[in-house]
DSSP file (Angstrom, degrees, kcal/mol; ACC not computed):
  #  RESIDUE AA STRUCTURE BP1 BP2  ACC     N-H-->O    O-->H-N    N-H-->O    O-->H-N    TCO  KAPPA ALPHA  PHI   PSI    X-CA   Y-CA   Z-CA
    1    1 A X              0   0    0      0, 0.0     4,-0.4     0, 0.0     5,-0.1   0.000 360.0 360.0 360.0 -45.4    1.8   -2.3  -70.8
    2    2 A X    >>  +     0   0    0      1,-0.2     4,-4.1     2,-0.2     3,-1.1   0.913 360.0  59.4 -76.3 -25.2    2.5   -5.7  -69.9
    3    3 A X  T 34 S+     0   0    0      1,-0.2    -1,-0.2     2,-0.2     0, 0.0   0.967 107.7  46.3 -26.5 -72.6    6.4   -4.6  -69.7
    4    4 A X  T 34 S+     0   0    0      1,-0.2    -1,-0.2     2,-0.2    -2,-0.2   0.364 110.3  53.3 -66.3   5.1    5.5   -1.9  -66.8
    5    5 A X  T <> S+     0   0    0     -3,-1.1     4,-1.8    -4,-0.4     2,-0.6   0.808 109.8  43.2-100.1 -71.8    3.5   -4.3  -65.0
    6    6 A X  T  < S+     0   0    0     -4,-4.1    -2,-0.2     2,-0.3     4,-0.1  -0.104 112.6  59.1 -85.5  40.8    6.3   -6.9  -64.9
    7    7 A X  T  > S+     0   0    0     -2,-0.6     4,-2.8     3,-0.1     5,-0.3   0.257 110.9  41.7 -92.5 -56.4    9.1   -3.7  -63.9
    8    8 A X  H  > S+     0   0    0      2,-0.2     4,-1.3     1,-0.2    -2,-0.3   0.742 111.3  53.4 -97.2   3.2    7.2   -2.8  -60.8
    9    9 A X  H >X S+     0   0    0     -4,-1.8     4,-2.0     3,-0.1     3,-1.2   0.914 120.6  37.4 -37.2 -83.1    6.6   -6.6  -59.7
   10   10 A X  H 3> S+     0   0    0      1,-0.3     4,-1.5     2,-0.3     5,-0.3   0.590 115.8  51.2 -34.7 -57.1   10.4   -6.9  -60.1
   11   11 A X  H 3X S+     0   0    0     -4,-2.8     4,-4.4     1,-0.2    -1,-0.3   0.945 119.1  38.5 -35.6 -75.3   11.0   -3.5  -58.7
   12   12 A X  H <X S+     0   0    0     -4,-1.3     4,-1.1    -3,-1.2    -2,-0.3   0.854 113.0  46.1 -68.6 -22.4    8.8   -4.3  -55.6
   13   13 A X  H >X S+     0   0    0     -4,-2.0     3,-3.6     2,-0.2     4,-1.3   0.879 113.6  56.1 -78.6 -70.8    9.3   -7.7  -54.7
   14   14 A X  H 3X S+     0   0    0     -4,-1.5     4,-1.2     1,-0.4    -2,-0.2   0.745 116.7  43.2  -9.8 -62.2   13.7   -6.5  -55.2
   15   15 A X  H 3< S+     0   0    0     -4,-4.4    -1,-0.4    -5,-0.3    -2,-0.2   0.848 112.5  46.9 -69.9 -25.5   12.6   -3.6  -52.4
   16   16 A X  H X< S+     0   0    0     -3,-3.6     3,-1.2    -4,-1.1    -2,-0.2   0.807 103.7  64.3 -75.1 -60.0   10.7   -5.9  -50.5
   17   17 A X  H 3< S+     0   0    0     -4,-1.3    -2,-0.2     1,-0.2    -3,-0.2   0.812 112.6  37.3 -31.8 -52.3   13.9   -8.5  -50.6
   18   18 A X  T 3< S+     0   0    0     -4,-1.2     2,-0.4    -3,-0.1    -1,-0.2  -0.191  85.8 114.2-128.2  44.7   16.1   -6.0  -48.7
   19   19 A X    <   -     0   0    0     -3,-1.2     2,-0.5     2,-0.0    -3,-0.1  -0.822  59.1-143.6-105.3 139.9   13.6   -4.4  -46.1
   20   20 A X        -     0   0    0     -2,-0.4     2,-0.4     0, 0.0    -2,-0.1  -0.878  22.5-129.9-102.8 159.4   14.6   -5.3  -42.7
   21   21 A X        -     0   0    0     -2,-0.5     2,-0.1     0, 0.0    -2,-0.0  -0.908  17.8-138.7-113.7 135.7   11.1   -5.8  -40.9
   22   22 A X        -     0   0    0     -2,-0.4     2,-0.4     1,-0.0     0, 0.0  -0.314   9.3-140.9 -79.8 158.6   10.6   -3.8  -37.3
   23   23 A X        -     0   0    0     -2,-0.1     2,-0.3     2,-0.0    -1,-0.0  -0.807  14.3-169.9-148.6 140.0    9.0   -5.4  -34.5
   24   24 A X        -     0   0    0     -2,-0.4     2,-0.7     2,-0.0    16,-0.1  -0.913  20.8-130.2-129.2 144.4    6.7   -3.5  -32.2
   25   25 A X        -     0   0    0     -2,-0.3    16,-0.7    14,-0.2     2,-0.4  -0.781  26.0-157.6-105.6 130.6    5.4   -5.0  -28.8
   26   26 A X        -     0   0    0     -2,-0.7     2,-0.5    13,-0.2    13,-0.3  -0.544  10.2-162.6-100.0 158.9    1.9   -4.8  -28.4
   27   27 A X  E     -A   38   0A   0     11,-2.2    11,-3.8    -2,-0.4     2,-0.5  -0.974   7.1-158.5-141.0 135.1   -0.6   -4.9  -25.1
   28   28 A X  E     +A   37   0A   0     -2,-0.5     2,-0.3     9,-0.2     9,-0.2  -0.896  25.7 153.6-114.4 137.3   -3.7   -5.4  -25.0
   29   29 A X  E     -A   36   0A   0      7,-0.8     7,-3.5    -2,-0.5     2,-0.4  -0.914  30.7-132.9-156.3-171.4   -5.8   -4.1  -21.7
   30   30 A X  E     +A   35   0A   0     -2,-0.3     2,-0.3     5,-0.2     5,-0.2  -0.887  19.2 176.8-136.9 162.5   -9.3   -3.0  -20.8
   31   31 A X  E >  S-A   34   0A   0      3,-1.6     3,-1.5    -2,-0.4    -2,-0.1  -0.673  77.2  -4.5-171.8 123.4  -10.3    0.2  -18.8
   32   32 A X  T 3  S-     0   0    0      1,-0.3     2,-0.9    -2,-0.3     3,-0.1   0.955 131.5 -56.0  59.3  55.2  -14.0    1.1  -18.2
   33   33 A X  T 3  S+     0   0    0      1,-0.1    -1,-0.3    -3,-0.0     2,-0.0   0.255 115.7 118.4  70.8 -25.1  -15.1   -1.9  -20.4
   34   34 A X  E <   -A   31   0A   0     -3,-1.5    -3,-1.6    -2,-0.9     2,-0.6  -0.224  64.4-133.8 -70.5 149.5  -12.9   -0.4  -23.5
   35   35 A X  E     -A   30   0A   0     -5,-0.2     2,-0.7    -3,-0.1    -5,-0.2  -0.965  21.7-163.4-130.4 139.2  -10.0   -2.5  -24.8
   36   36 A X  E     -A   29   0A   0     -7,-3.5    -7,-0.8    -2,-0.6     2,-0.6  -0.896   1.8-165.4-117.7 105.4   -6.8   -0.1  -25.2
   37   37 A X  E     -A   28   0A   0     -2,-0.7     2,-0.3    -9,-0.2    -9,-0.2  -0.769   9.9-178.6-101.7 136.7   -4.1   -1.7  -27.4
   38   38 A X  E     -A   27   0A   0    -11,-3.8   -11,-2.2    -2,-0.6     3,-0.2  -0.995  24.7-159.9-121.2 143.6   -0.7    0.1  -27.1
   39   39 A X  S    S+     0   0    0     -2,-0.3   -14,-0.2   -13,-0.3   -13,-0.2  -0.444  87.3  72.2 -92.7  56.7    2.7   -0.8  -29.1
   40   40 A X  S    S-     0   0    0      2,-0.4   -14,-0.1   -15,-0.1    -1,-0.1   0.327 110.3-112.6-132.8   1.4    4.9    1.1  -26.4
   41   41 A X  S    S+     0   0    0    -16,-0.7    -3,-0.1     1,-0.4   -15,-0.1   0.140  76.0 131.1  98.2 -34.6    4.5   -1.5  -23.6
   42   42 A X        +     0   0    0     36,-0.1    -1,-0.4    35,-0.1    -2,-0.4  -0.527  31.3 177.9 -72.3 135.6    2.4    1.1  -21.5
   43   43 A X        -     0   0    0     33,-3.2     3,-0.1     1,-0.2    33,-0.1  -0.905  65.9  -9.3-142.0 136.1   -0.8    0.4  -19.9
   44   44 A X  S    S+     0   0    0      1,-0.4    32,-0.5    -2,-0.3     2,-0.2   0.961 116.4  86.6  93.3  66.9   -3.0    2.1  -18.0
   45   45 A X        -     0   0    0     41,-0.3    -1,-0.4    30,-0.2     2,-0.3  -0.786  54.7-168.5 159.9 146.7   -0.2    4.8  -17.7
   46   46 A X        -     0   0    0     39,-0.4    39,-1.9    40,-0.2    -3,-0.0  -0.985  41.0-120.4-165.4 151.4    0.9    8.1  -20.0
   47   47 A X  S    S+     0   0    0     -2,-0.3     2,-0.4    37,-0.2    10,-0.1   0.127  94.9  82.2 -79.9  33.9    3.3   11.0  -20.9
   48   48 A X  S    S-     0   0    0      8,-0.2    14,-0.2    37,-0.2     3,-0.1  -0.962  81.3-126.9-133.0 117.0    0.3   13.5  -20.1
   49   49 A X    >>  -     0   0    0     -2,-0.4     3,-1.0     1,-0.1     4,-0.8  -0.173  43.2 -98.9 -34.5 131.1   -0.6   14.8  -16.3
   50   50 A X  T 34 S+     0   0    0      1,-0.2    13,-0.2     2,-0.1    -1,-0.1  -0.600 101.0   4.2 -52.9 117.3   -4.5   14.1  -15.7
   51   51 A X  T 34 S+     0   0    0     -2,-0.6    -1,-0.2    -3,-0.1    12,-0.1   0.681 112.5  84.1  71.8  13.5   -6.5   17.2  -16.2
   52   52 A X  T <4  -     0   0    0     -3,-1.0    -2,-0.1    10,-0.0    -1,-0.1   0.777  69.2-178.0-107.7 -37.0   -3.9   19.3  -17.3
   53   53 A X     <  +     0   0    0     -4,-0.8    -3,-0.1     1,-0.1    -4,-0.0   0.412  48.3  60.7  62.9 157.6   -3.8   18.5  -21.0
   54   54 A X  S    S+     0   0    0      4,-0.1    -1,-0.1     1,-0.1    -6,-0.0   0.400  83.0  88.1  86.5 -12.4   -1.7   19.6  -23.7
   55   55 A X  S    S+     0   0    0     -6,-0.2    -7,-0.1     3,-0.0    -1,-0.1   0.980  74.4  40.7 -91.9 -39.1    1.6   18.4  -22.3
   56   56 A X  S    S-     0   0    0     -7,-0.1    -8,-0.2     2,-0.1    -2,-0.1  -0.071  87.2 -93.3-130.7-165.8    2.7   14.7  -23.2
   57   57 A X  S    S+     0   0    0    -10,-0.1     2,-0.2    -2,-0.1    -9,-0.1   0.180  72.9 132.2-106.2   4.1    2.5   12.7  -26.1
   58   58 A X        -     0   0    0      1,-0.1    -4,-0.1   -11,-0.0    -2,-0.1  -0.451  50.1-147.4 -79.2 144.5   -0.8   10.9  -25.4
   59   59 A X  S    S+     0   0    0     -2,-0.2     2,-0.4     1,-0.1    -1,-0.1   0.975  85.0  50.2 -54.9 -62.6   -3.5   10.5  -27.7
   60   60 A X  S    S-     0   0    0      1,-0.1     2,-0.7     2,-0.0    -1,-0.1  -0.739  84.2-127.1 -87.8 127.8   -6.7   10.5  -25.0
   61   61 A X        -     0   0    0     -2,-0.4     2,-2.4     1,-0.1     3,-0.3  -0.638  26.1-142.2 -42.9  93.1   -6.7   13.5  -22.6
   62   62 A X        +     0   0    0     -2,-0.7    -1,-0.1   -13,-0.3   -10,-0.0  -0.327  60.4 127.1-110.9 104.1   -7.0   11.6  -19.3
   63   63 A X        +     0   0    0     -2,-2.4    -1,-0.2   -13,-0.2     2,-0.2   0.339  40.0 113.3 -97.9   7.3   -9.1   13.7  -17.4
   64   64 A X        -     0   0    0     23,-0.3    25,-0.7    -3,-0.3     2,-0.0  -0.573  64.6-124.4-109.8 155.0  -11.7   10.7  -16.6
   65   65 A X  E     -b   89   0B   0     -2,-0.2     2,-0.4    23,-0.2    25,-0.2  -0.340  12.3-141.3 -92.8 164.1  -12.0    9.5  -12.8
   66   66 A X  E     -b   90   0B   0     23,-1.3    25,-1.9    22,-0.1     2,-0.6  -0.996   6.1-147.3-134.1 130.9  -11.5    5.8  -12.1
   67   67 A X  E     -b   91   0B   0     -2,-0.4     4,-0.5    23,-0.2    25,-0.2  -0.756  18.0-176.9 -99.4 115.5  -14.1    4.7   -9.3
   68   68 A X  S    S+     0   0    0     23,-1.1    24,-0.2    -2,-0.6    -1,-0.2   0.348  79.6  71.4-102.9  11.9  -11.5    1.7   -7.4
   69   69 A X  S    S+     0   0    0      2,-0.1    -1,-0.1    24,-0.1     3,-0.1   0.555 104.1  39.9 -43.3 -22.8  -14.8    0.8   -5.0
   70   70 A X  S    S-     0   0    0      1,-0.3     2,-0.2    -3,-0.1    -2,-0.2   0.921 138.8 -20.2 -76.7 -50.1  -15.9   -0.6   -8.3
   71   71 A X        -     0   0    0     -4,-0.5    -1,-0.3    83,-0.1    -2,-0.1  -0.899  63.0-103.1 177.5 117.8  -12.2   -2.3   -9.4
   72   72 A X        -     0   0    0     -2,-0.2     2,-0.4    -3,-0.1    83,-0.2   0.078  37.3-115.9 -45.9 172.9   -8.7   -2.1   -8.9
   73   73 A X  E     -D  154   0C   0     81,-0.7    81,-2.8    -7,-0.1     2,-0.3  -0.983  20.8-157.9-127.1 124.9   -6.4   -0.3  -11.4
   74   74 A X  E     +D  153   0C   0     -2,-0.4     2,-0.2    79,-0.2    79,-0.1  -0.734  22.9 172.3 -97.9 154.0   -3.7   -2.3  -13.3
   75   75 A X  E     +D  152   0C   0     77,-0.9    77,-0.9    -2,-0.3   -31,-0.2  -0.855  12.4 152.2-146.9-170.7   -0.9   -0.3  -14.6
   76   76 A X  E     +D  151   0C   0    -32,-0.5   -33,-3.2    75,-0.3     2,-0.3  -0.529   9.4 135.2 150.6 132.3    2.6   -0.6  -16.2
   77   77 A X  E     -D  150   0C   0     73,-2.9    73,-3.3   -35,-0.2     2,-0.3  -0.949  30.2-122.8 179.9-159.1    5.1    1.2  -18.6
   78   78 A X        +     0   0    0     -2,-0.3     2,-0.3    71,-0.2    71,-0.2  -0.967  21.1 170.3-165.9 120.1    8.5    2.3  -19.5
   79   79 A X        -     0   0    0     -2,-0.3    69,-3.1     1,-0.2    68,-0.4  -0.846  25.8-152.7-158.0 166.2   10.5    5.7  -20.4
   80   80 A X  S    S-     0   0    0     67,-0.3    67,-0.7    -2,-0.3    68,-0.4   0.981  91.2  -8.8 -89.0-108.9   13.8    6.8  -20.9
   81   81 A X  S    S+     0   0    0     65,-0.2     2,-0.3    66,-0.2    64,-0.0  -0.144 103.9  87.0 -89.8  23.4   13.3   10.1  -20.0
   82   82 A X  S    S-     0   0    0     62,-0.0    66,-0.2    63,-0.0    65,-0.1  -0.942  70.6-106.8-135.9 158.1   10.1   11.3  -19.4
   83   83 A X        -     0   0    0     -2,-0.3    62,-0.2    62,-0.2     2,-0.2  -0.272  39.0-152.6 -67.9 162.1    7.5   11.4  -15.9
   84   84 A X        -     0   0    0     60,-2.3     2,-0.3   -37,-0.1    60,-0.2  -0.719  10.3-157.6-147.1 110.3    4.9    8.9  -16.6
   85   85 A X        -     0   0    0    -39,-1.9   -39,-0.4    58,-0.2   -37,-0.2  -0.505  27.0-109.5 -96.3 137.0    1.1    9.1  -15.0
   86   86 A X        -     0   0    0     56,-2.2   -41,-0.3    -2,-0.3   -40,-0.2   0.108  37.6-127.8 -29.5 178.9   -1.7    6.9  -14.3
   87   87 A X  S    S+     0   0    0      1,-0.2     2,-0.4   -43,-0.2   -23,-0.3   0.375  85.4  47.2-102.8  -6.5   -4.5    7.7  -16.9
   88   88 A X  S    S-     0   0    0    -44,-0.1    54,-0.3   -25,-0.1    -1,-0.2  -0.944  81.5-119.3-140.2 145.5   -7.0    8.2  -14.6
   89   89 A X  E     -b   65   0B   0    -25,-0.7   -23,-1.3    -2,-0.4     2,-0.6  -0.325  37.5-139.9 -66.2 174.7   -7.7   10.1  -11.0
   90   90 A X  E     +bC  66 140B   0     50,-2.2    50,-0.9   -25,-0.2   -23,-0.2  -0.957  33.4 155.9-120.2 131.4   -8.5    7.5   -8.6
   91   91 A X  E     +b   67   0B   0    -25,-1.9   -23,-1.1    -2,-0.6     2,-0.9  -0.334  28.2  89.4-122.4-128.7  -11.5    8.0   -5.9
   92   92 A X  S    S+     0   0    0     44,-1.3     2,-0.3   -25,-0.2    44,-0.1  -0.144  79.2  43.8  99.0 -66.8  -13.7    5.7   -3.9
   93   93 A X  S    S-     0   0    0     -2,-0.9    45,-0.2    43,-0.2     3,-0.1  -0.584  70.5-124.1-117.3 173.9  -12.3    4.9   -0.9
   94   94 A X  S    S+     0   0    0      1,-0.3    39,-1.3    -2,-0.3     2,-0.2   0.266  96.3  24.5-110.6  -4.9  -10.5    6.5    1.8
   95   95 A X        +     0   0    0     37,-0.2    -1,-0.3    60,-0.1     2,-0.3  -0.770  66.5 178.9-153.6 140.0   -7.5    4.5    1.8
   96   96 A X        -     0   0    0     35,-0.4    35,-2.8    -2,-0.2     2,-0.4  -0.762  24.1-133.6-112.0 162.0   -5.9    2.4   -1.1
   97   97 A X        -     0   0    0     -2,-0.3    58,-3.2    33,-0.2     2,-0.4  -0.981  17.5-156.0-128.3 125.9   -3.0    0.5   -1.1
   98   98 A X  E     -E  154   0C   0     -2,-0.4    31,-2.0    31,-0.3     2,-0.4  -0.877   5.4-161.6 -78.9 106.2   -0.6    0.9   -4.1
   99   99 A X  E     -EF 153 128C   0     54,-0.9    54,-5.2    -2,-0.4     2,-0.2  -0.948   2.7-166.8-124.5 133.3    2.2   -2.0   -5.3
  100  100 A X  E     -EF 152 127C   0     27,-0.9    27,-2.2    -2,-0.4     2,-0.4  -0.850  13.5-171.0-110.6 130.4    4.8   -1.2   -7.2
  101  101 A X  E     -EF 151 126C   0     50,-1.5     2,-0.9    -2,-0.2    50,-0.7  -0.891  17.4-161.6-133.0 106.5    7.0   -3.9   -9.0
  102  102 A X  E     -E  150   0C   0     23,-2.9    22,-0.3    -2,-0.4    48,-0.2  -0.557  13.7-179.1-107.8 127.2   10.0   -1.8  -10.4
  103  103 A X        +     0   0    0     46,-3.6     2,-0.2    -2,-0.9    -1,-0.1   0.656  54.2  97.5 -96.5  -4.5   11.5   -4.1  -13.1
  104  104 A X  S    S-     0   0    0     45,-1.1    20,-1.3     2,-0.1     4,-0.1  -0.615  76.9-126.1 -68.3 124.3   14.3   -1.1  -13.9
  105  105 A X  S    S+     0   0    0     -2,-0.2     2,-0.5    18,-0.2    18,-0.2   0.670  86.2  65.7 -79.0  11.8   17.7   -1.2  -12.4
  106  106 A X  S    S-     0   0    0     16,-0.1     2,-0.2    41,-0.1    18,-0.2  -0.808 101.2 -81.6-104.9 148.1   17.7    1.8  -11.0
  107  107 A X        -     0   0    0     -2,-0.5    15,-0.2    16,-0.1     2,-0.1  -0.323  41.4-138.1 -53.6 111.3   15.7    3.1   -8.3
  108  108 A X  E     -G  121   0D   0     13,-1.2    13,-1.1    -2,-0.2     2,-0.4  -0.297   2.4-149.8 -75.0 148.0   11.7    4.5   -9.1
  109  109 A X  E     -GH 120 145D   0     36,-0.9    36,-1.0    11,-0.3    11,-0.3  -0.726  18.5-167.7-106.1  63.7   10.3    7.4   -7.6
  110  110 A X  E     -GH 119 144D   0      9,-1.0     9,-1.8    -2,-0.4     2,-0.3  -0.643   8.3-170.8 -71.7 120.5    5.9    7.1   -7.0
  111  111 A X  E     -GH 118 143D   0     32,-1.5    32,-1.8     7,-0.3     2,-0.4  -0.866  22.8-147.2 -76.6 133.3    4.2    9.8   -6.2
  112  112 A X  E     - H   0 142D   0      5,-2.4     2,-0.5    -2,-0.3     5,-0.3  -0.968  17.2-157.8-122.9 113.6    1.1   10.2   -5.2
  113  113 A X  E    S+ H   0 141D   0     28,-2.9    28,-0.8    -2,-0.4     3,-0.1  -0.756  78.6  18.1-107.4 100.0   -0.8   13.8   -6.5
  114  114 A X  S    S+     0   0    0      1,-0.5     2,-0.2    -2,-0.5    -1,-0.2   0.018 124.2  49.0 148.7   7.3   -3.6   15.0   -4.7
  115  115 A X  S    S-     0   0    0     -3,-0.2    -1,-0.5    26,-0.2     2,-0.5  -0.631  90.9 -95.1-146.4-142.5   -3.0   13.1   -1.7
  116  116 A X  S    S+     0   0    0     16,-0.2    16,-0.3    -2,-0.2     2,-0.3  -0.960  73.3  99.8-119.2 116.4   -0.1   12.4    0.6
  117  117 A X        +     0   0    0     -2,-0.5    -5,-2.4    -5,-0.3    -2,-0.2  -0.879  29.2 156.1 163.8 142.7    1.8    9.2   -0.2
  118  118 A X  E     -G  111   0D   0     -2,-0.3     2,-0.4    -7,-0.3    -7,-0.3  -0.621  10.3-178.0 174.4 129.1    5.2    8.5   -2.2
  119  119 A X  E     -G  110   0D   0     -9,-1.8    -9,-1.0    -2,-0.1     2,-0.4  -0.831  17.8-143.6-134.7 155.9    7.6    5.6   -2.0
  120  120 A X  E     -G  109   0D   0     -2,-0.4     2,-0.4   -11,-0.3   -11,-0.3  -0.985  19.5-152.5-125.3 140.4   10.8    5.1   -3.8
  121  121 A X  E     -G  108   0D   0    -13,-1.1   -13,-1.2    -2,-0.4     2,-0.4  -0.817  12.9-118.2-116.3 136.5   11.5    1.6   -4.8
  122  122 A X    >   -     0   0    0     -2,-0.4     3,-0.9   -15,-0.2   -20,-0.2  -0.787  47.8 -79.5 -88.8 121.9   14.9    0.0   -5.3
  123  123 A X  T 3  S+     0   0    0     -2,-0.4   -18,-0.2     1,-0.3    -1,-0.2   0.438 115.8   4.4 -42.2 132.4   15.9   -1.4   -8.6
  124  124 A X  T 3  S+     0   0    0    -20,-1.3    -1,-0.3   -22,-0.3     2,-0.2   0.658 108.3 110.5  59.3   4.9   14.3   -5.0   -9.3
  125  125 A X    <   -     0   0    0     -3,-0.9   -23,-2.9     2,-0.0     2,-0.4  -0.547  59.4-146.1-123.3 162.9   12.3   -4.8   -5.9
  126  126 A X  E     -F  101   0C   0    -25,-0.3     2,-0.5    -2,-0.2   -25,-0.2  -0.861  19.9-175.4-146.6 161.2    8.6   -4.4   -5.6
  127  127 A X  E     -F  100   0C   0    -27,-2.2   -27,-0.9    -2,-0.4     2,-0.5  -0.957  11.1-149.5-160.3 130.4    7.2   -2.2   -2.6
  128  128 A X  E     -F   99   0C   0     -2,-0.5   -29,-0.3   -29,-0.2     2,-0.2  -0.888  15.6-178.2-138.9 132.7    3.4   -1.5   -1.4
  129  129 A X        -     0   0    0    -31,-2.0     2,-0.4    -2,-0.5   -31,-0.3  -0.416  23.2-121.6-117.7-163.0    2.4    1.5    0.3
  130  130 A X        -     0   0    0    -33,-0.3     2,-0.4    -2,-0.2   -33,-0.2  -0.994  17.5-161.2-147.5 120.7   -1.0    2.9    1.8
  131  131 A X        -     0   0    0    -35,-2.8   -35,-0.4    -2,-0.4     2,-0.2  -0.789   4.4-163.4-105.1 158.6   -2.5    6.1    0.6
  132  132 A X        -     0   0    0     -2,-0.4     2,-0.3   -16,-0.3   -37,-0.2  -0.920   8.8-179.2-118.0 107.5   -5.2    7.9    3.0
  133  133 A X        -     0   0    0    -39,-1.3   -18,-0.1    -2,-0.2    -2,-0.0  -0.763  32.0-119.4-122.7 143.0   -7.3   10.5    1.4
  134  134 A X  S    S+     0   0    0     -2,-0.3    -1,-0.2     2,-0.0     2,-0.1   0.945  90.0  14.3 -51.3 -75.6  -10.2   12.7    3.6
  135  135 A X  S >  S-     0   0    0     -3,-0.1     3,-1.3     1,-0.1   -42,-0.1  -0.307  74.9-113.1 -89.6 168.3  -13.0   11.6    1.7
  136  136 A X  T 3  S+     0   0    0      1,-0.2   -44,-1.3   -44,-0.1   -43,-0.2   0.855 117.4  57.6 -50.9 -30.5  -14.2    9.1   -1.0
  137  137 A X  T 3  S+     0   0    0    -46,-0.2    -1,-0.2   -45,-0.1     2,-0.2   0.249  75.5 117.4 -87.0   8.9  -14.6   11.8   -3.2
  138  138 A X    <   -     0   0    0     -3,-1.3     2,-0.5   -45,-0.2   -45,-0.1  -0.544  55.2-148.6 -73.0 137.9  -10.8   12.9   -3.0
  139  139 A X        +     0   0    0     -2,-0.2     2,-0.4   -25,-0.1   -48,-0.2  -0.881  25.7 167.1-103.8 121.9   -9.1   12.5   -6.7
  140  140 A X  B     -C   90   0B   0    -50,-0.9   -50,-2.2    -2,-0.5     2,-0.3  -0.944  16.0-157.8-142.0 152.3   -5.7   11.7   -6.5
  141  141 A X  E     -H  113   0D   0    -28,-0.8   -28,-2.9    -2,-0.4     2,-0.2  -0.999  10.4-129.9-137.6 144.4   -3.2   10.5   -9.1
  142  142 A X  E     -H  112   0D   0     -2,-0.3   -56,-2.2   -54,-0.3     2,-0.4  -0.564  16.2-173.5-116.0 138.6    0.3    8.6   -9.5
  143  143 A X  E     -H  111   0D   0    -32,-1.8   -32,-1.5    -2,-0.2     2,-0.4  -0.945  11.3-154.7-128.4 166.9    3.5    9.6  -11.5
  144  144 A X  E     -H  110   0D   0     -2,-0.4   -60,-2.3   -34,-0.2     2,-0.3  -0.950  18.1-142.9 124.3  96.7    6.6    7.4  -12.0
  145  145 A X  E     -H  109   0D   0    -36,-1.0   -36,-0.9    -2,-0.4   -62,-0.2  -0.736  43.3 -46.4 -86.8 146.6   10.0    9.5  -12.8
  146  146 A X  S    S+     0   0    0     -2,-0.3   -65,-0.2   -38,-0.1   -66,-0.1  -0.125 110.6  28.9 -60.5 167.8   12.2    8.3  -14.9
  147  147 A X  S    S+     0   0    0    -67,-0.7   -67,-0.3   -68,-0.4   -66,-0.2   0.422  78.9 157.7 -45.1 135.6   13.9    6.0  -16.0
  148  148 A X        +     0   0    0    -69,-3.1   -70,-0.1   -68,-0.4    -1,-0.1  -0.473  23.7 176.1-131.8-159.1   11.1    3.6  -14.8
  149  149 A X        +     0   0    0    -71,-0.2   -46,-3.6    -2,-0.2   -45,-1.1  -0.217  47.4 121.7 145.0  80.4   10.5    0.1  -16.3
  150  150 A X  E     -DE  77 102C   0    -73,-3.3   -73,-2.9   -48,-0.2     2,-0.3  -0.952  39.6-167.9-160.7-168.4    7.6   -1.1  -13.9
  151  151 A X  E     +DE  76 101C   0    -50,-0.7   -50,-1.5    -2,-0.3     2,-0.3  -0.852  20.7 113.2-153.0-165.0    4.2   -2.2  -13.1
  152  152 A X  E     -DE  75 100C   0    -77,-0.9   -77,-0.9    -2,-0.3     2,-0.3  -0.970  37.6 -75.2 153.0-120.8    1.5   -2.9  -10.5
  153  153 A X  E     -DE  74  99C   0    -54,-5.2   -54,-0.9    -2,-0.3     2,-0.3  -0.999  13.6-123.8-158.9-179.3   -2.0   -2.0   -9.1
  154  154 A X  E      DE  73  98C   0    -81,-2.8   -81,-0.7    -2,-0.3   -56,-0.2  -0.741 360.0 360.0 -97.9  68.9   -4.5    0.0   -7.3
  155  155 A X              0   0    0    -58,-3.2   -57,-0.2    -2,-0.3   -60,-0.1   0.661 360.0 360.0-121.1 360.0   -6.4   -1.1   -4.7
């Protein structure tokens, strides 16, 4: 017994010895009082459309509205090859103003869906634009084609 005991020490620490160890970077952020830890560098951002569900790769469906009369919206992410959307619609107000800080060297694409508003931003360059929506109660949401690398806010 005490034999097979001192095999798998040896065994494991010997596997252990030649494991190369992986690195994830992790973010810590808040939304609606919740604290949202990601290791992909995204926050307050996803590979799934608001309210459509079923497409992207996100854990939480984000179909839930984010009130910016209350608080601005911080955001921020990264892909290769995939669109990437706010998590949340935004309403409130009747006009916001959007900044973009595109940390990518290639040029970002913002969109605005549900309302009229879209900038493209030049590689390393930061940009703010002005959405205008009829009402407070219009829900409108942002996507970021790829390759993006970027961050900013919502106010």
């Amino acid at each position: 017994m005490k034999k097979s005991v001192k095999k798998l020490l040896v065994i494991g620490m010997s596997v252990m010895m030649f494991t190369i160890p992986a690195y994830a970077s992790t973010n810590i952020g808040v939304a609606n009082d919740k604290a949202i830890v990601t290791t992909t560098g995204n926050y307050g951002v996803g590979f799934e459309e608001p309210g459509v569900g079923g497409k992207g790769r996100s854990v939480n469906k984000p179909t839930e509205v984010w009130d910016i009369s209350n608080k601005g919206y911080d955001f921020g992410g990264e892909a290769g090859n995939a669109t990437l959307y706010t998590n949340y619609k935004f309403k409130g107000k009747t006009s916001y103003t959007i900044t973009v800080n595109n940390k990518h060297n290639k040029t970002l694409t913002v969109k605005c869906i549900g309302a009229k508003g879209s900038v493209k931003v030049k590689g390393g360059e930061s940009a703010s634009f002005k959405v205008t929506v009829k009402d407070k109660e219009t829900k409108f949401y942002i996507s970021f084609l790829a390759p993006s690398h970027f961050d900013g806010t919502v106010k």
